[in-house]
Every structure is written in C-alpha cells, then in structure tokens.
C-alpha positions in Angstrom: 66.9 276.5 15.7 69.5 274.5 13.8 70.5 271.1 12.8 72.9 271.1 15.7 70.0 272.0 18.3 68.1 269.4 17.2 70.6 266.6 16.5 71.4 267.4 20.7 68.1 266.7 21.6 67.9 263.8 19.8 71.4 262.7 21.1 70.2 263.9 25.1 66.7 262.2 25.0 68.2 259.0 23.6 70.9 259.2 26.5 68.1 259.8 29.0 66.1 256.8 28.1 68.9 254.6 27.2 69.8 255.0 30.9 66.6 254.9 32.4 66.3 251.8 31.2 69.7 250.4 32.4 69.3 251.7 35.8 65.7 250.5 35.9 66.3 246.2 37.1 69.4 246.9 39.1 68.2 249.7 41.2 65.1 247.5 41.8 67.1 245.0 42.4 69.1 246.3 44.6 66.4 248.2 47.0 64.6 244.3 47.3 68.5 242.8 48.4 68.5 245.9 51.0 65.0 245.2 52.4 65.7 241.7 52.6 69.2 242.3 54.6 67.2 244.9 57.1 64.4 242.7 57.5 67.0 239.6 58.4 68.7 242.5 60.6 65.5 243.1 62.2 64.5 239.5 63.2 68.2 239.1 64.2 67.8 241.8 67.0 64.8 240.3 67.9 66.3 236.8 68.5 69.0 239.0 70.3 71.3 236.7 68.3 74.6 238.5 67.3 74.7 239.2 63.2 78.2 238.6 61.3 79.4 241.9 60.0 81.2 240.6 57.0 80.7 240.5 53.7 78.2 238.1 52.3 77.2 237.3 48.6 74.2 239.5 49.3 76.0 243.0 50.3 78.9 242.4 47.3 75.7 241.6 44.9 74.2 245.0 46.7 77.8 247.1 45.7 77.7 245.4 42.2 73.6 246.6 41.6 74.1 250.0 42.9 77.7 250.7 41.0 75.4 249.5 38.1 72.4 251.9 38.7 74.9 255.2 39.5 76.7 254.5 35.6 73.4 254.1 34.1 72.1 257.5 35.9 76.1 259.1 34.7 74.5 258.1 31.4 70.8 259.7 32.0 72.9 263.0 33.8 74.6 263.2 30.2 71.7 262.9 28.1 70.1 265.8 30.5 73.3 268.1 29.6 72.7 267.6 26.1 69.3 268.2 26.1 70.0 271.5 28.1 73.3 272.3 26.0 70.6 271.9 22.9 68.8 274.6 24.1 72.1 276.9 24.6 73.4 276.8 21.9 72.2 279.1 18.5 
C-alpha cells in the first residue's frame, strides 16, 4: 500500500461526500415539485377538468433540480472510481 493508494482514497471519499451533499437539497427538492404536480394531476382528473400540457415554472424548476442532482451523482460516480481505482493499483 502506497502513498498513491492512499492519496486515491482520500481523493474518491472526498468526491463521494462532496457530491452527496450537492445532490442531497435538489433531489429532495425536486421529488416534493413531482409529488405536488401528480397530486395537482390527480385532483385535475377528478374535476374531469382538462390540464395544460405545457411548460410551467414548476416542470422547468423540476429539469433544473434533477440536471442538478445527476452532476452531483457524476461527481459521487467519480469519487466511487477512485476509491476502487485506489484499491487497483500497487
């Protein structure tokens, strides 16, 4: 076990949390803007009202939060190969 091993690990846990942490509030976020719009889709059905299919502040706030949470887990994937590429290497 070298400097380099370690120095990887180091590298891939900080990655791991560093993007846990980033993807944490957006994805939560995100998952309460999606129950909101399938509950409002829900009572619309009931009402038998017709629901406009366009795009609404909510749904582009939905594609902003979720582009959001997929870089941050990019980030966590990376940490994850370094951790892994750590443990390859002698």
């Amino acid at each position: 076990m070298g400097v380099l091993n370690i120095v990887l690990w180091l590298a891939g846990v900080a990655l791991i949390v560093i993007g846990y942490v980033r993807a944490r509030a957006p994805w939560a976020r995100y998952r309460m803007l999606k129950a909101q719009d399938e509950n409002v889709a829900r009572y619309q059905a009931w009402r038998g009202g017709l629901r406009d299919e366009g795009k609404t502040g909510a749904s582009v706030a939905m594609e902003v939060l979720r582009r959001q949470a997929q870089y941050a887990g990019l980030i966590a994937i990376a940490g994850f190969g370094l951790v892994f590429l750590g443990f390859f290497i002698r």
